[in-house]
N, C-alpha and C positions, 0 to 999 in steps of 0.2 A: 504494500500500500504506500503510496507516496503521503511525504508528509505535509503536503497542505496542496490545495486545489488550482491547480493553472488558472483558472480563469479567476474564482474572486479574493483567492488567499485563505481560504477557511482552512483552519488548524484538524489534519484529522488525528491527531496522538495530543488530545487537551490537557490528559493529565493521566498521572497511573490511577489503573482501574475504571477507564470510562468505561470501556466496550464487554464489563461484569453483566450488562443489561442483556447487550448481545447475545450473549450464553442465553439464558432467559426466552431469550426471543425465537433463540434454536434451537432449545429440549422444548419449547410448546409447541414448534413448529412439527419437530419426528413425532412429538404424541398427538399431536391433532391430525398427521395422516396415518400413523402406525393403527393408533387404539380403534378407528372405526373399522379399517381394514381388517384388523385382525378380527374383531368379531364378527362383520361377515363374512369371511373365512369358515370360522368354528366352526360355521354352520355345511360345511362340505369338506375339511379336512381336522384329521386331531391335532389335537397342541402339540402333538411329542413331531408330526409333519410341519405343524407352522415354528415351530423352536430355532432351525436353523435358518431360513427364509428373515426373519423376524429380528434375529441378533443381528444378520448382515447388515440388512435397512439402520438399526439402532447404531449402529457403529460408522456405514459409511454415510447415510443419510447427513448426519450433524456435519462433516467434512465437507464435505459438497455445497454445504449450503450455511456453512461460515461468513464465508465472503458477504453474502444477501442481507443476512443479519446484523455483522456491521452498517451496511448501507441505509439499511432499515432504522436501524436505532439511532444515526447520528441524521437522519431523515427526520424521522420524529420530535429529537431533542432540539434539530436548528428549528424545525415550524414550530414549536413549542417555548422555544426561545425568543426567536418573532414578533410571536402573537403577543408575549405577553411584554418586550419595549414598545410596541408601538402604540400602546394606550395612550 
């Protein structure tokens, strides 16, 4: 990730621990497509068949989709940052 943005200067390493939200944003994101998946699943294969299927997703899923989640969280913190100088 570079450290701040070509076009307007925005800082993306503000401080240590900003991107703790990140994380947050990308275990809700593997449980919001895992857990429904997997119970409809249940319902044509057993657990002991969806076990390895399941771990792969839990393990490669969050890596893959790191990157988004940073974007995502420093997306929401600058319009949330915004919104609330320009009162």
């Amino acid at each position: 990730m570079a450290p701040a943005c070509s076009g307007c200067g925005l800082n993306f390493h503000p401080e240590h621990g900003y991107y703790v939200g990140a994380m947050y944003l990308n275990y809700g994101a593997t449980v919001v497509l895992a857990l429904p998946v997997a119970l409809l699943l249940l319902t044509r294969f057993t657990a002991a068949q969806l076990l390895g299927p399941l771990i792969a997703f839990g393990l490669l899923f969050p890596i893959f989709f790191f990157r988004w989640s940073r974007a995502l969280w420093l997306a929401v913190e600058t319009h949330l940052r915004s919104s609330t100088f320009d009162r």
